[in-house]
C-alpha positions, 0 to 999 in steps of 0.5 A: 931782838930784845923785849923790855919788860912793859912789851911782855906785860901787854902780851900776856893776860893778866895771871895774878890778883891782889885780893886785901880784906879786914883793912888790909890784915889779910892779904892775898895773891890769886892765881890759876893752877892746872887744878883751878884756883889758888891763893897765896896769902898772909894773916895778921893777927887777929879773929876772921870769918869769911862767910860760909865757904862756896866750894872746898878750900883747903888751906895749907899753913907754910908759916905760924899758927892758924887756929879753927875757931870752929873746933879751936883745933890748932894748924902749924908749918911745922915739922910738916905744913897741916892743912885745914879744910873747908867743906861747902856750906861750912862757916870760914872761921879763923884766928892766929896770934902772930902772922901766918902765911898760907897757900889755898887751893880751892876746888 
């Protein structure tokens, strides 16, 4: 027995959601992990601020640069991806001079 692949599509329930802000410079993939929710993303370069954070987001950076613009503090890939962590009630303020791809976790 074999499945063509628009058969398990029907069958499972939708899993990841394409999210796109700022004209599209900031792109992202929502998907459940077993410790909630998470996204997978790429910044443009550019200024953003998303508003003041609802729960915690804690954003490991896996390519380029991503800026602070809070405390102007730098978080990098490498040698080891940094992480960058929102707290509730904190403003979400960032910025980076060439694209940077991230992992979120939220919760």
């Amino acid at each position: 027995m074999s499945l063509d692949s628009n058969e398990l599509v029907a069958e499972r329930p939708q899993m990841i959601k394409h999210n796109s802000y700022y004209e599209g410079r900031v792109q992202s993939l929502g998907f459940p992990t077993e410790g909630g929710d998470a996204t997978s993303g790429v910044l443009e370069p550019g200024s953003y601020n998303f508003g003041v954070a609802s729960r915690r987001e804690s954003i490991k950076v896996v390519h380029g640069v991503l800026c602070d613009d809070r405390t102007g503090q730098l978080y990098g890939a490498l040698p080891v991806p940094q992480v960058l962590v929102f707290n509730p009630g904190e403003e979400i303020e960032i910025s980076c001079e060439q694209h940077v791809a991230y992992v979120c976790c939220y919760g």
